[in-house]
Structures are given as C-alpha cells and as structure tokens.
TIMILO-336264 format. One record per atom (N, C-alpha, C, O): residue number from 0; residue in one letter; atom name; z, y, x. Coordinates in pm, 1 decimal. Layout:
<rs>
R_NUM_a_CA_Z_Y_X
...
</rs>
This chain:
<rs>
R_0_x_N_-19584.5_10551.3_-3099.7
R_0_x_CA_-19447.6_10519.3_-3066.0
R_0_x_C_-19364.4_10647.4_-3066.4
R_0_x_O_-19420.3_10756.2_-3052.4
R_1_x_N_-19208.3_10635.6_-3085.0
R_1_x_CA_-19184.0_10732.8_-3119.5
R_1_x_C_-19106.5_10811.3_-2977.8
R_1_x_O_-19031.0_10755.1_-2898.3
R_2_x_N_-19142.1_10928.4_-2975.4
R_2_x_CA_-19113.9_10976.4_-2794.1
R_2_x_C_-18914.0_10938.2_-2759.1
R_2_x_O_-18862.3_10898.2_-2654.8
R_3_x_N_-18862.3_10964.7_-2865.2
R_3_x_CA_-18727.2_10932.8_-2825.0
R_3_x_C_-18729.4_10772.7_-2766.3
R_3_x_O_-18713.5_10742.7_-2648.0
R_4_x_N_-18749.7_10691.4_-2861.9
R_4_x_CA_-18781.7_10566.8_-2827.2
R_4_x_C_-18827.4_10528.2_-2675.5
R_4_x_O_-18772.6_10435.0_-2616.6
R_5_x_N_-18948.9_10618.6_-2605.8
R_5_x_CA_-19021.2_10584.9_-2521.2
R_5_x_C_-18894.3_10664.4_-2394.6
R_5_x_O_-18861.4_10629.5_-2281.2
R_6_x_N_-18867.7_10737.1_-2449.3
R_6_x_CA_-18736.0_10796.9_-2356.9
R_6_x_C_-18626.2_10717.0_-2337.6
R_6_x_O_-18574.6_10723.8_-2226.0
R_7_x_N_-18580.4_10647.4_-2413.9
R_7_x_CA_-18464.1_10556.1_-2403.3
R_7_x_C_-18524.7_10464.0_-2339.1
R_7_x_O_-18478.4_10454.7_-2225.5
R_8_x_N_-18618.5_10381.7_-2362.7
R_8_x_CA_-18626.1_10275.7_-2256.2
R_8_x_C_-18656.1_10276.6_-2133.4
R_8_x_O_-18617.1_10199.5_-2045.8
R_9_x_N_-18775.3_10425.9_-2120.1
R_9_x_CA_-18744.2_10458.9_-1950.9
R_9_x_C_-18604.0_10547.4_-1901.0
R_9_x_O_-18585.2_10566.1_-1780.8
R_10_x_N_-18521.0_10592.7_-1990.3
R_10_x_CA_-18411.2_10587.3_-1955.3
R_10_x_C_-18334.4_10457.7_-1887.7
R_10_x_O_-18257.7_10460.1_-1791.5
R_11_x_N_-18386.4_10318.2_-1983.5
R_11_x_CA_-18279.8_10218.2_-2003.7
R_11_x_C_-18344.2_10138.3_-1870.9
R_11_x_O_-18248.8_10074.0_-1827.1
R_12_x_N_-18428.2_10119.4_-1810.0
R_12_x_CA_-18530.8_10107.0_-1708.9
R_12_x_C_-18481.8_10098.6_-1621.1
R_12_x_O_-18464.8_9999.4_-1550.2
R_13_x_N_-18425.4_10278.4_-1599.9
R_13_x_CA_-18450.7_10333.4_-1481.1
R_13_x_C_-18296.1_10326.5_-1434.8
R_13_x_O_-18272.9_10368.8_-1321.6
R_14_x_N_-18185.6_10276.1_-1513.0
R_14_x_CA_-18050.6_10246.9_-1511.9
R_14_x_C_-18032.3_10078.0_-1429.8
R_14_x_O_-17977.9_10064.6_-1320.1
R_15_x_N_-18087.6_9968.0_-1507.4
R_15_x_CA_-18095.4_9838.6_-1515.5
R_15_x_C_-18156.8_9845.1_-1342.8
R_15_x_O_-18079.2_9788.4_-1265.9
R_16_x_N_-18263.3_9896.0_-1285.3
R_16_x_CA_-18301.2_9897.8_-1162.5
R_16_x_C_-18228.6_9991.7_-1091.0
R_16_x_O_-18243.6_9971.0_-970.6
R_17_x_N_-18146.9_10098.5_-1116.9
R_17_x_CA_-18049.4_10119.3_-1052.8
R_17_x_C_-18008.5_10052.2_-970.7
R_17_x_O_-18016.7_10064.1_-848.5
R_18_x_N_-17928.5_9924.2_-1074.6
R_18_x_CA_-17826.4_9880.7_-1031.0
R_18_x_C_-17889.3_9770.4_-963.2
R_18_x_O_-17808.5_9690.0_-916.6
R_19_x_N_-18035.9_9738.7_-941.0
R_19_x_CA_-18038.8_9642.7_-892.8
R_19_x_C_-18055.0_9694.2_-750.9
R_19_x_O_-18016.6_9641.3_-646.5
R_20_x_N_-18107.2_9786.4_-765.4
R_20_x_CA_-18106.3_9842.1_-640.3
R_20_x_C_-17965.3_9889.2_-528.6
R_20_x_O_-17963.5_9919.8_-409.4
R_21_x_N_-17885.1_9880.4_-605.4
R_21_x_CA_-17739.4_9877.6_-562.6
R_21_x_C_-17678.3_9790.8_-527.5
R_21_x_O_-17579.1_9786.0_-454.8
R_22_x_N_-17759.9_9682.0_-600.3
R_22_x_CA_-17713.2_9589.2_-573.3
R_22_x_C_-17778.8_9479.0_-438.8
R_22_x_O_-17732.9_9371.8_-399.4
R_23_x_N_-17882.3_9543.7_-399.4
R_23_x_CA_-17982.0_9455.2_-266.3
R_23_x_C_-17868.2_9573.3_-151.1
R_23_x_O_-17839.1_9534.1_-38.1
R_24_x_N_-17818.8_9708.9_-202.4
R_24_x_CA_-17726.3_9803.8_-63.1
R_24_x_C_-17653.4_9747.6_-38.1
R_24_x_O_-17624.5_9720.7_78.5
R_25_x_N_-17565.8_9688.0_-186.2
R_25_x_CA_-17444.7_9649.7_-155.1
R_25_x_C_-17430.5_9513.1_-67.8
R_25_x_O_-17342.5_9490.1_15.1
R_26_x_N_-17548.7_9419.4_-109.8
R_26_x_CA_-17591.0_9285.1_-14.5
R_26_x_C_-17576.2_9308.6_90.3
R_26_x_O_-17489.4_9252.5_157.2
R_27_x_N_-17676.5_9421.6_149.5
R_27_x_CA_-17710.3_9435.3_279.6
R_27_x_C_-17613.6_9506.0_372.3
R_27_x_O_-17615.8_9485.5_493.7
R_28_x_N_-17527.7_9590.5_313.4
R_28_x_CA_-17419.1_9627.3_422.3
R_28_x_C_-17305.6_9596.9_391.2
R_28_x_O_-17209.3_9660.5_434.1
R_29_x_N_-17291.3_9475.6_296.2
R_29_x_CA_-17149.8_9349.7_327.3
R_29_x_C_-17179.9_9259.0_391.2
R_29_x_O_-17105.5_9234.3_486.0
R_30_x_N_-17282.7_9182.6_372.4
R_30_x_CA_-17291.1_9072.6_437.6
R_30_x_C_-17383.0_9064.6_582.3
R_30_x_O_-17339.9_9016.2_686.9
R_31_x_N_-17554.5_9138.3_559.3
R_31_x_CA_-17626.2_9141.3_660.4
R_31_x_C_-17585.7_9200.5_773.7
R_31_x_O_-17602.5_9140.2_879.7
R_32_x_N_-17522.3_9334.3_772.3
R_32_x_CA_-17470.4_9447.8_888.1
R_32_x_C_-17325.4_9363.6_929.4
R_32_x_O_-17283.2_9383.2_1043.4
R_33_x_N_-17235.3_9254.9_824.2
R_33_x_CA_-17130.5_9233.0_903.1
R_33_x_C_-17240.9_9085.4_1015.4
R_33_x_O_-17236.9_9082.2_1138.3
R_34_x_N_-17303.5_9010.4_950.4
R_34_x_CA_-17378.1_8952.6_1017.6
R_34_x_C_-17456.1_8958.4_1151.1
R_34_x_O_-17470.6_8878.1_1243.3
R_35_x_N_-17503.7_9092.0_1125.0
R_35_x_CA_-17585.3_9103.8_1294.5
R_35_x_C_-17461.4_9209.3_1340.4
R_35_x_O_-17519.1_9276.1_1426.2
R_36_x_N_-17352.5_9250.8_1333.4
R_36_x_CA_-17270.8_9281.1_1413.0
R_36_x_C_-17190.2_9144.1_1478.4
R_36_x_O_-17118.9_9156.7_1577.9
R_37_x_N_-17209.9_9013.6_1411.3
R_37_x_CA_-17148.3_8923.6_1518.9
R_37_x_C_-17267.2_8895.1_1632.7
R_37_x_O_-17207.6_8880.1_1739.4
R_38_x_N_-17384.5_8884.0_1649.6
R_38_x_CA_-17448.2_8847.5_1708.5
R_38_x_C_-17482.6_8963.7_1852.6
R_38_x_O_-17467.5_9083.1_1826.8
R_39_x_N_-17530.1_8923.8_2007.4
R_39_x_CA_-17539.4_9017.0_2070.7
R_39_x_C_-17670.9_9130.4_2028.5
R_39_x_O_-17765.5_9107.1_1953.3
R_40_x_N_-17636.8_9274.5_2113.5
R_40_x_CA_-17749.2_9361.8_2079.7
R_40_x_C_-17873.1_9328.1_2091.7
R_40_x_O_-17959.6_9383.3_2023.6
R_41_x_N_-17892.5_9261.6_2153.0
R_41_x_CA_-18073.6_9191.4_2183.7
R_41_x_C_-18103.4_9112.1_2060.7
R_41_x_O_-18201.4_9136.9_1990.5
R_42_x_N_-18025.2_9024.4_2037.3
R_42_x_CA_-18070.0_8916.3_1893.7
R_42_x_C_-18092.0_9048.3_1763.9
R_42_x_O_-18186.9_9073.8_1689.7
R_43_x_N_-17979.5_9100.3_1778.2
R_43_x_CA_-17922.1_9202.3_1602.9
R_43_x_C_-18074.3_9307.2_1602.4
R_43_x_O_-18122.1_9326.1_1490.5
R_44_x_N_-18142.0_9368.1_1714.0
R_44_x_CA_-18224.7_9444.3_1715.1
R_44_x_C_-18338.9_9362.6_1685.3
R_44_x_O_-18410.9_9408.6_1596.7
R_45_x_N_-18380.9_9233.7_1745.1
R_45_x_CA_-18444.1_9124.5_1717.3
R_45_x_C_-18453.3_9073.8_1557.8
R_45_x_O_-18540.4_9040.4_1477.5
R_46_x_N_-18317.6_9088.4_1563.1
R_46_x_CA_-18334.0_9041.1_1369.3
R_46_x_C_-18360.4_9145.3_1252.9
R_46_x_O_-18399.5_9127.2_1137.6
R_47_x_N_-18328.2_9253.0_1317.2
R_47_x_CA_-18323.7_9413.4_1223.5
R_47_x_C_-18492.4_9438.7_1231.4
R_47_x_O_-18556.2_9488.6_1138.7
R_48_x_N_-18540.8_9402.2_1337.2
R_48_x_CA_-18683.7_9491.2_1317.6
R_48_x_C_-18781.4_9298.7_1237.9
R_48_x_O_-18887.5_9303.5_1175.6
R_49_x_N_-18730.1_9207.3_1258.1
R_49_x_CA_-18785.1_9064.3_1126.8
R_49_x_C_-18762.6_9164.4_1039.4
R_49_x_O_-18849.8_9245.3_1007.8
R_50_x_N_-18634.7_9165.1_991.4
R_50_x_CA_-18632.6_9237.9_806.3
R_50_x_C_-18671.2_9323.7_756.0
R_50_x_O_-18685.1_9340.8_634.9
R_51_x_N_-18702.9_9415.1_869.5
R_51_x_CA_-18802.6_9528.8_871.2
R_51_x_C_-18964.3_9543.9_814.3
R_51_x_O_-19035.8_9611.6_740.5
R_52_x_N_-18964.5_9440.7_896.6
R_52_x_CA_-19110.6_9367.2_823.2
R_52_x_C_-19120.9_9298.8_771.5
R_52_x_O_-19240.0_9291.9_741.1
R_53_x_N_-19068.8_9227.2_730.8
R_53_x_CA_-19042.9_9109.3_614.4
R_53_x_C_-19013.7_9214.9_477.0
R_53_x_O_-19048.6_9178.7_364.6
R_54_x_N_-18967.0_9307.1_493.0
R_54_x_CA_-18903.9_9404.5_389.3
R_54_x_C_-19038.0_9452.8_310.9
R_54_x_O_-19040.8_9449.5_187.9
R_55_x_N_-19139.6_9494.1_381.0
R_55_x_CA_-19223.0_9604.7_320.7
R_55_x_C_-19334.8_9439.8_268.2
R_55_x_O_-19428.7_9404.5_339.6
R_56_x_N_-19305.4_9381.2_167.8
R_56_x_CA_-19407.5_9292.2_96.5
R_56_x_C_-19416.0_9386.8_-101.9
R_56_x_O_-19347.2_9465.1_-167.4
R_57_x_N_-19526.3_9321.0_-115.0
R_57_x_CA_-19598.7_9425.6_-279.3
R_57_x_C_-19483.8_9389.4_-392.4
R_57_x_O_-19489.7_9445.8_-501.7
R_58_x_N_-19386.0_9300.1_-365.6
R_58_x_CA_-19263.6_9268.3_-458.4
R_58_x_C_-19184.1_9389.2_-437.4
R_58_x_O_-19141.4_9445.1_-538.4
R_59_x_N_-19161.7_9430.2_-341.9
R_59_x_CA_-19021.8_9458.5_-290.0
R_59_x_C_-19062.9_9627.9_-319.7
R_59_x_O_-19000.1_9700.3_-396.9
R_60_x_N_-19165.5_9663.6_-250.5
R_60_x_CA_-19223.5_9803.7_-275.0
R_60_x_C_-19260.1_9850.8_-394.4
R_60_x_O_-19240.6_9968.3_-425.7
R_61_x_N_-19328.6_9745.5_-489.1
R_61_x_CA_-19372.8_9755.2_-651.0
R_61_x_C_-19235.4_9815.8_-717.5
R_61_x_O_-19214.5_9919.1_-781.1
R_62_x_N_-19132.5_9685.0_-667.1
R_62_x_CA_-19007.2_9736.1_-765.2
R_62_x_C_-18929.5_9857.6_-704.6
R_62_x_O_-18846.8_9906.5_-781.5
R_63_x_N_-18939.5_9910.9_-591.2
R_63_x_CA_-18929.1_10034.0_-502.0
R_63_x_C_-18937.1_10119.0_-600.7
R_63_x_O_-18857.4_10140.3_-692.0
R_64_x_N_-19087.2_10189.2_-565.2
R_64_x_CA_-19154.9_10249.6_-642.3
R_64_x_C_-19169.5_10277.1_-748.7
R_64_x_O_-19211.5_10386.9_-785.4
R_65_x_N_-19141.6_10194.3_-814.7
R_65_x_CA_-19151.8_10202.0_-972.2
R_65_x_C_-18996.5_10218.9_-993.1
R_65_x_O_-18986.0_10257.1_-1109.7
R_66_x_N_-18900.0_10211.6_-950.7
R_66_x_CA_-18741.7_10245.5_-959.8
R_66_x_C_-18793.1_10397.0_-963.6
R_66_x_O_-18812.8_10468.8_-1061.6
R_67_x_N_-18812.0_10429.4_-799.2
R_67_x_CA_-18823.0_10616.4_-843.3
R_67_x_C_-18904.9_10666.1_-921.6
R_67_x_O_-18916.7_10788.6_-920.1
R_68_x_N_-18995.5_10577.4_-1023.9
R_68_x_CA_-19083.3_10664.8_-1107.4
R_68_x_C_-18987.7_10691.1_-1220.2
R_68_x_O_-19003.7_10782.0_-1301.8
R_69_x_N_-18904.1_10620.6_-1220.3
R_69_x_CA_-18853.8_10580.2_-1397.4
R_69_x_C_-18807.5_10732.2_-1408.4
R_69_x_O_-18881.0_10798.9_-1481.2
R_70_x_N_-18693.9_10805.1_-1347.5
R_70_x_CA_-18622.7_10921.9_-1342.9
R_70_x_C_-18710.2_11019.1_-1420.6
R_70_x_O_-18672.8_11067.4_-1527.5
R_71_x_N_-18818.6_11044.6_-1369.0
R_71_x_CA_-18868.9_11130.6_-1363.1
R_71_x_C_-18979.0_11150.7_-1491.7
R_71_x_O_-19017.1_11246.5_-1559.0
R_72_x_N_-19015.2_10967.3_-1485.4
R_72_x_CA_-19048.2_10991.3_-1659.8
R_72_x_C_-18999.3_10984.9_-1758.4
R_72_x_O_-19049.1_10974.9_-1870.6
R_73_x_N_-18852.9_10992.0_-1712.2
R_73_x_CA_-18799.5_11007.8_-1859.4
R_73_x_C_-18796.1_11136.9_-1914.1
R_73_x_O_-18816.9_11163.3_-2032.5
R_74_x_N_-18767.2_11223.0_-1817.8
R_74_x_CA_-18782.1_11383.9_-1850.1
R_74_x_C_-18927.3_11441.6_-1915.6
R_74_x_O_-18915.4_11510.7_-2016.8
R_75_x_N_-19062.3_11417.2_-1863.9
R_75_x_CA_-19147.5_11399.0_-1926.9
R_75_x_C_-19215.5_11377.8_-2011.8
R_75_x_O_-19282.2_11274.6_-2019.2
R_76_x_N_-19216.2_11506.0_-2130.7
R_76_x_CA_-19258.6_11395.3_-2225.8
R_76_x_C_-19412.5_11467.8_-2282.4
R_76_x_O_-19411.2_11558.5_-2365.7
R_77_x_N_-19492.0_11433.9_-2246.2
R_77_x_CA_-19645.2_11505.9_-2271.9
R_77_x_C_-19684.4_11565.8_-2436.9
R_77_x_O_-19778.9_11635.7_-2473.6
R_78_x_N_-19601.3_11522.7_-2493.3
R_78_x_CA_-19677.5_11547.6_-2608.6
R_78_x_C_-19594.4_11703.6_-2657.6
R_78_x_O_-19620.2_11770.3_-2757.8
R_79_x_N_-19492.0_11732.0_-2553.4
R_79_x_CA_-19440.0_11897.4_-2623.9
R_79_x_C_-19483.8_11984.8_-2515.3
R_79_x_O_-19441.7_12100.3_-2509.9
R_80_x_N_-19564.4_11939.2_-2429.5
R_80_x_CA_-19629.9_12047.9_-2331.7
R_80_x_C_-19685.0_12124.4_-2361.1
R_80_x_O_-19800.6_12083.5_-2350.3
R_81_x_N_-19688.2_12269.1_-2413.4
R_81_x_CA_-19759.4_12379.0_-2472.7
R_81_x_C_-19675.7_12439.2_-2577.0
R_81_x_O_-19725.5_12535.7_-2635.0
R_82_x_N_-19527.9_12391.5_-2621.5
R_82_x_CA_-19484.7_12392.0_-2680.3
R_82_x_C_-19340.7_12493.4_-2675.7
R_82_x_O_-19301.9_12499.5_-2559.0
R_83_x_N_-19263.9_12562.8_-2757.0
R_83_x_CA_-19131.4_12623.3_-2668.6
R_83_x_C_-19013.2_12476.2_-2703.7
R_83_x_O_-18985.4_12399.8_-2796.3
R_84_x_N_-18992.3_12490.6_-2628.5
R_84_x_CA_-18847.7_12422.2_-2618.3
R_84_x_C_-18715.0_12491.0_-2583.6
R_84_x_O_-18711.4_12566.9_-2486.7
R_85_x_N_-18580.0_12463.1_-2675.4
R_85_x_CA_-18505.1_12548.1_-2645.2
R_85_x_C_-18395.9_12409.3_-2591.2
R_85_x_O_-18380.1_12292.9_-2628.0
R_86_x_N_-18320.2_12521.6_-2457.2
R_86_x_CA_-18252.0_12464.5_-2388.0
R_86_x_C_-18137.5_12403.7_-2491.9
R_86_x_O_-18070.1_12461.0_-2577.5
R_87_x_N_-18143.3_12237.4_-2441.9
R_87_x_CA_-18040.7_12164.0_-2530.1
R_87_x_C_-18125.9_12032.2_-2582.8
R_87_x_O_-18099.1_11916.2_-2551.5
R_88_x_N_-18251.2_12080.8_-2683.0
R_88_x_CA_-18327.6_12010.4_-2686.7
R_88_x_C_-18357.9_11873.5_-2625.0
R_88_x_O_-18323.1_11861.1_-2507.6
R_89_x_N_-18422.4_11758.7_-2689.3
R_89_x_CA_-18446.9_11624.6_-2635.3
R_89_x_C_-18561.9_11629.7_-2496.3
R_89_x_O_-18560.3_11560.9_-2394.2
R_90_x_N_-18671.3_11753.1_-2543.7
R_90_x_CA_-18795.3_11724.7_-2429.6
R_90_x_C_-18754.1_11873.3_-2381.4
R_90_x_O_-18858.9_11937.5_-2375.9
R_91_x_N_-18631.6_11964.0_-2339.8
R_91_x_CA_-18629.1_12041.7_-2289.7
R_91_x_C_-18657.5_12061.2_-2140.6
R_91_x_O_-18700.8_12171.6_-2107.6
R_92_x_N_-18641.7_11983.0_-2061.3
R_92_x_CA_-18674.8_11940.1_-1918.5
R_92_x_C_-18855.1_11926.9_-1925.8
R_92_x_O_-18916.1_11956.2_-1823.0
R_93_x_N_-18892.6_11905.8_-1984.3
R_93_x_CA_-19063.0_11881.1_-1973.0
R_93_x_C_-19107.9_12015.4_-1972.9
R_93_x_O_-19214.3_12018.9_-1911.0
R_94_x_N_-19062.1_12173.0_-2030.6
R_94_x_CA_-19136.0_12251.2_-2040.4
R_94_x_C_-19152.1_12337.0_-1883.0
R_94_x_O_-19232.8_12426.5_-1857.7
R_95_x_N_-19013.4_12257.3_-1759.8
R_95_x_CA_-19026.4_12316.7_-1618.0
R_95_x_C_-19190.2_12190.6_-1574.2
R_95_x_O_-19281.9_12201.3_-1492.8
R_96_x_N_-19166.5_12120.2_-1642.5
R_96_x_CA_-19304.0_12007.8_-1542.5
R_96_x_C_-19444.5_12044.5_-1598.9
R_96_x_O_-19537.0_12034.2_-1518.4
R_97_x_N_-19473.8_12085.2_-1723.1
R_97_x_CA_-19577.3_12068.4_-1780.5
R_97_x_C_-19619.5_12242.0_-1747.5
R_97_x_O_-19726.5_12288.1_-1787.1
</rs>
C-alpha cells in the first residue's frame, strides 16, 4: 500500500472521530450539565458518578483510545526510519520518533 495513502486515511480517521468526539462534549455540556443543574446536589452527584460508570464500557473506551492513536500514526511512517528526511517532506515528522 502506498504510505501516502496509508497517511491520508489515518489522517482522514483521526478527523471523522474528532468530530465525533466533539460531538458526545458538545452533548454533554448542553444538555446533560444543563440537566443535572436542574436537579438538587444529592440527586446531580448521584447521577454524575451512574455516568461515570456507565461511561467506562469496551465501546466507549475502544473508540477513546483508538481516537488518540490516530494523531500520532499518522506522523509515523516506518518504512523511512533510517532514512534522512528533509524538513518539509511527507514522512519528515517520523525521523524525531524512529
């Protein structure tokens, strides 16, 4: 496969989960935080530490996790490790990792 190729789509990846991930923030402090601010402090602390744990399931962490991998492999690219790269370059960022 060709490394630009493999760069653009964990580029294109790591954009698309961005936003999804922006998009569960933006959920949660329009609607949830205006939500348990109507309710008293005993219930809202009551309901904050449910979502708390309800939060950490292998869906939610998989797509976590794998959001912050994308960044980082896109810069990465193994096959010019040993190689010079001059600043500007497509795999110029790989020659600080490798």
């Amino acid at each position: 496969m060709d490394n630009t190729r493999l760069a653009s789509g964990l580029v294109f990846m790591a954009a698309i989960g961005s936003g999804i991930v922006a998009g569960v923030f933006f959920a949660f402090s329009s609607f949830v935080m205006a939500a348990l601010g109507r309710i008293s402090p005993t219930q809202a602390v009551a309901a904050m530490n449910s979502i708390n744990v309800t939060a950490v399931n292998p869906g939610f962490m998989t797509h976590s996790w794998a959001q912050e991998s994308f960044p980082s492999l896109s810069v990465f690219d193994p096959l010019s490790c040993g190689t010079t790269q001059e600043p500007g370059s497509s795999s110029w960022p790989a020659s600080f990792i490798c």
